[in-house]
C-alpha positions in Angstrom: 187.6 107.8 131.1 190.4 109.1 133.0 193.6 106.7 134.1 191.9 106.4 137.4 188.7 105.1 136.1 188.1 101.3 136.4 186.3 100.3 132.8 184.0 96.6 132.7 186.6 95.6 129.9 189.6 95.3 133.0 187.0 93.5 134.8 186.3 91.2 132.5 190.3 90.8 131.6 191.2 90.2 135.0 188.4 87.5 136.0 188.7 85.5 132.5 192.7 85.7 133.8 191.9 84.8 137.4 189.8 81.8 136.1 192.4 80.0 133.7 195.5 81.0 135.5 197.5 81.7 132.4 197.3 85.5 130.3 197.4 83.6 126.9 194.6 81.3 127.8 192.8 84.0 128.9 193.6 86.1 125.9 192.2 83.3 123.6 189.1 82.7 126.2 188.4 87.3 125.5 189.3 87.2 122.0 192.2 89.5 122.9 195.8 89.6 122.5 197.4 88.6 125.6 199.2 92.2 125.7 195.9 93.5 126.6 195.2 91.2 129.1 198.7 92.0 131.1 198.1 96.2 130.5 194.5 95.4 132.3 195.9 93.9 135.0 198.9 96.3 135.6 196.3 99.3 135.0 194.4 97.5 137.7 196.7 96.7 140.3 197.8 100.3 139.8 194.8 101.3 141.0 194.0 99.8 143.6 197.6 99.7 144.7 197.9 96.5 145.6 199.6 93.4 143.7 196.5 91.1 142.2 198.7 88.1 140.6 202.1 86.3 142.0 203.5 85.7 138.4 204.6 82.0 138.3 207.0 80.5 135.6 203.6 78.2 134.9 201.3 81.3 134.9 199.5 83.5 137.5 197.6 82.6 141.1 196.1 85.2 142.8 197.4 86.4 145.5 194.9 87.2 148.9 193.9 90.6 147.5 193.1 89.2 144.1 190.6 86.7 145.7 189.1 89.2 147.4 188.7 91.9 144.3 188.0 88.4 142.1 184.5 88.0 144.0 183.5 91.9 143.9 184.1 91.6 140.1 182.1 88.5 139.3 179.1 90.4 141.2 179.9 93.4 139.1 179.6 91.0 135.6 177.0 89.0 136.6 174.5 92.0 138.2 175.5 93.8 134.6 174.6 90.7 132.9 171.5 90.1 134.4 170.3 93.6 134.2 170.5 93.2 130.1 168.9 90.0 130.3 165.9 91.2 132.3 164.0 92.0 129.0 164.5 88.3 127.5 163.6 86.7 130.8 160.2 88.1 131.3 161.0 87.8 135.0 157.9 90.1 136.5 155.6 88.3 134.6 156.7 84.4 135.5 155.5 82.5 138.9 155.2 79.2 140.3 157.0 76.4 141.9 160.3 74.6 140.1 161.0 71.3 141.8 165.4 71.2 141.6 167.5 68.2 143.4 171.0 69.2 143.4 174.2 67.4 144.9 176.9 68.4 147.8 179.5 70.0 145.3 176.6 72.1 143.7 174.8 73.2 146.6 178.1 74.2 147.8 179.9 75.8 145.3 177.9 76.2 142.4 174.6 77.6 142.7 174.4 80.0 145.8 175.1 83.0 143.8 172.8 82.1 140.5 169.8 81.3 142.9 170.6 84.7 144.0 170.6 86.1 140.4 167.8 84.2 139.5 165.5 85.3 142.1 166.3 89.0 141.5 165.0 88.0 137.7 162.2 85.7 138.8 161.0 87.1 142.9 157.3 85.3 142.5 159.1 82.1 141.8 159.8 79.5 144.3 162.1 76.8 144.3 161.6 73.6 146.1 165.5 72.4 146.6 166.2 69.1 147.7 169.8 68.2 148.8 170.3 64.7 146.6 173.3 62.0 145.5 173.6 61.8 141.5 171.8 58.8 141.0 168.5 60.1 143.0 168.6 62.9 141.0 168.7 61.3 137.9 165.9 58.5 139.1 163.6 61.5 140.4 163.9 63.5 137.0 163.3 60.5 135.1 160.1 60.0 137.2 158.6 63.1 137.5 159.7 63.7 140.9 161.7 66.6 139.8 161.6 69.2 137.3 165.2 69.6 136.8 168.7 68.1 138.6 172.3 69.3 138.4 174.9 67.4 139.5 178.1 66.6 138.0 177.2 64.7 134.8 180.8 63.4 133.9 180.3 60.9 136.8 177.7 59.4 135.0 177.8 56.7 132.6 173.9 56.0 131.6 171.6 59.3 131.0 169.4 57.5 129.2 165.6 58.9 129.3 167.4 62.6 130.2 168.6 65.8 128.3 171.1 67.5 129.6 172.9 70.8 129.3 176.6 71.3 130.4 176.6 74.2 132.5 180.2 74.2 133.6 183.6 72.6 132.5 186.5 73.0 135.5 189.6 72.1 135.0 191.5 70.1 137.6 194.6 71.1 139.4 197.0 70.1 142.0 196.5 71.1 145.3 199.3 71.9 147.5 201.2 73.3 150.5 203.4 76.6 150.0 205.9 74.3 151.2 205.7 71.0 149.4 208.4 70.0 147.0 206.6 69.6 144.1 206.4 73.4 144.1 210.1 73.5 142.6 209.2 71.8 139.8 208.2 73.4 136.3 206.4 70.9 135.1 204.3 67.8 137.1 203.1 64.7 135.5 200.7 61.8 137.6 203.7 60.4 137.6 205.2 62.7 139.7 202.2 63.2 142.2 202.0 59.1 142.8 205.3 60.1 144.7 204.0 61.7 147.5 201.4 61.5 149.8 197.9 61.9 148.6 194.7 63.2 150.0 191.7 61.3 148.8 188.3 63.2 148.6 185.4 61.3 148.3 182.0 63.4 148.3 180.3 63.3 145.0 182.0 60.2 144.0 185.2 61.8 144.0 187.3 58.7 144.8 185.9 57.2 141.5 186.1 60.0 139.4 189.8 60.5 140.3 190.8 57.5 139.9 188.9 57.0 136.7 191.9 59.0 134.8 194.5 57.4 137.4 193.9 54.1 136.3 193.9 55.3 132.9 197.7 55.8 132.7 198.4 52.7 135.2 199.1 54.5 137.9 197.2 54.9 141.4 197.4 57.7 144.3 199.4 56.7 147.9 196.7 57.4 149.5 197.3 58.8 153.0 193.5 60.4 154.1 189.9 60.1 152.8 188.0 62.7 153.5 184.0 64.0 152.7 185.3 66.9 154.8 186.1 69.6 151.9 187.4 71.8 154.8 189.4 68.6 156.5 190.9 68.2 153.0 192.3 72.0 152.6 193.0 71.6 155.9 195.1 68.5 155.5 196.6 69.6 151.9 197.8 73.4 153.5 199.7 71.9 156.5 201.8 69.4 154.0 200.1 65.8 155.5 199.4 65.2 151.1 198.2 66.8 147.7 195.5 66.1 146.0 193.6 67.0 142.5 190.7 68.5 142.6 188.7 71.6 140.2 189.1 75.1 140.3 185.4 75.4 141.2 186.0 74.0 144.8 189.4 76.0 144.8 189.9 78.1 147.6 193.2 79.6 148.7 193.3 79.5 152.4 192.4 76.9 154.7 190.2 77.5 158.1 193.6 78.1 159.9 194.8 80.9 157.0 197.6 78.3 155.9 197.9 79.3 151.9 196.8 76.6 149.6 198.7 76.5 146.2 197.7 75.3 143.2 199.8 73.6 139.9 198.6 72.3 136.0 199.5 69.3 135.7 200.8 68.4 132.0 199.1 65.1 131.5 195.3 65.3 130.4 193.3 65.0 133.3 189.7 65.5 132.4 188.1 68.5 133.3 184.8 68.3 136.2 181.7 69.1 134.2 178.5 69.9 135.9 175.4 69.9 134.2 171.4 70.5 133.8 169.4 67.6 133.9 165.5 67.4 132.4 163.5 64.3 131.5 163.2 63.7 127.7 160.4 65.4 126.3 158.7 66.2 129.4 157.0 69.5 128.9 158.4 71.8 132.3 156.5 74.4 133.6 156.5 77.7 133.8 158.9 78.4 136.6 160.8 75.0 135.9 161.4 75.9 132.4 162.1 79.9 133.2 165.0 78.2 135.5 166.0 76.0 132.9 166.5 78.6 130.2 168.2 81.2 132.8 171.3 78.4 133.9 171.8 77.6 130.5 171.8 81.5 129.5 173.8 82.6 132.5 176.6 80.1 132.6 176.8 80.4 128.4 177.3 84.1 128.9 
């Protein structure tokens, strides 16, 4: 491989940094030292000449180029992925119908790209997909209604009658305008954020959820705007009118308008989102449900 050359092991360096926003986390997340993680990066942005990472006394956030190169090397990872798990999937073989319900968050930032994967794996498969809240998901599993749900499962409090399978576990940050003055801080508590104005989502139960872990330390959020908008809430948060704390999944670092979107850890131990696979107990899926089943598990595992 000459210097030139662009190996999967950079790839792979650069998105497990892109994804916790620190070098040693991701070092720990690769099994690497974090040494190796900063010489992939710099060998990278060499490369392609442009700068990937703004380096942050708190860690990294990728700049505009980085987003962009982020998402051409997750389709790298994952098409290399699925083409080795072909064999074990059986896909040419598998066919049927797999009845999924799935809420807002997940139809929108969760599973476009692994129903894109999976149907590459499993083309004579079709999925019946039903836009649903969490709690008719959960009720139309545990009937029979549906084959499988995913929503996010640390909103619920009873899945009794259902197995499930965490798929995902994103850790919450704070959201924030280039400008705001909690971006001169090193460190930000709840504490700190219950200072200034706060933008309140509320799709998916996200008003409950958040202040779930608020209410846990005795604080609440000045709330200023609720939103089910996720693009009036970036919207909002870029042009300084509030923060607000939300996961990295839903992350995105521009708004509609191109205003930049920052985001900051916060040092007190907000809970990360987890979204999950949900399956009645001891039903017996199909063949298509349970070829679904066993590719989300394997896919977001690997």
């Amino acid at each position: 491989m000459t210097k030139n050359d662009i190996s999967m092991r950079q790839l792979r360096y650069f998105v497990a940094a892109a994804k916790t926003g620190q070098f040693s986390q991701a070092a720990s997340k690769v099994h690497v030292s974090q040494s190796a993680i900063t010489a992939a990066v710099m060998q990278l942005e060499e490369r392609l000449g442009v700068k990937l990472f703004e380096r942050m006394p708190y860690g990294v956030s990728l700049t505009a180029e980085g987003n962009k190169f982020l998402q051409h090397a997750s389709h790298i990872l994952d098409t290399l992925q699925d083409a080795l798990s072909e064999p074990f999937f059986l896909s040419h073989a598998t066919s049927g119908v797999v009845r999924v319900g799935a809420s807002y968050t997940v139809l929108g930032y969760f599973l476009p790209n692994l129903l894109a994967r999976f149907k590459r794996n499993y083309p004579d498969v079709e999925i019946d997909l039903i836009d649903m809240e969490r709690s008719s998901i959960e009720a139309a599993v545990t009937s029979g209604e549906l084959d499988v749900g995913l929503t996010v499962i640390s909103n619920a409090s009873d899945l009794s009658g259902l197995e499930h399978s965490v798929l995902i576990r994103s850790r919450r940050q704070l959201w924030l305008a280039s400008t705001h003055p909690l971006m001169q801080s090193n460190s930000i508590t709840l504490k700190d954020v219950a200072e200034h104005a706060y933008i309140m989502p509320t799709v998916d139960e996200g008003e409950i959820s958040a202040l779930r872990y608020w209410h846990s330390q005795n604080l609440k959020p000045q709330v200023a705007f609720r939103t089910s908008s996720m693009e009036s809430l970036r919207g909002l948060v870029a042009h300084g009118f509030g923060v607000t704390i939300l996961s990295d999944m839903l992350y995105r670092a521009w708004s509609l308008e191109g205003k930049k979107i920052e985001i900051r850890p916060l040092t007190d131990a907000v809970p990360p989102m987890e979204l999950g696979l949900l399956w009645r107990e001891g039903a017996s899926l199909n063949e298509a449900a349970s070829a679904f089943q066993q590719f989300l598990i394997h896919a977001c595992g690997s």
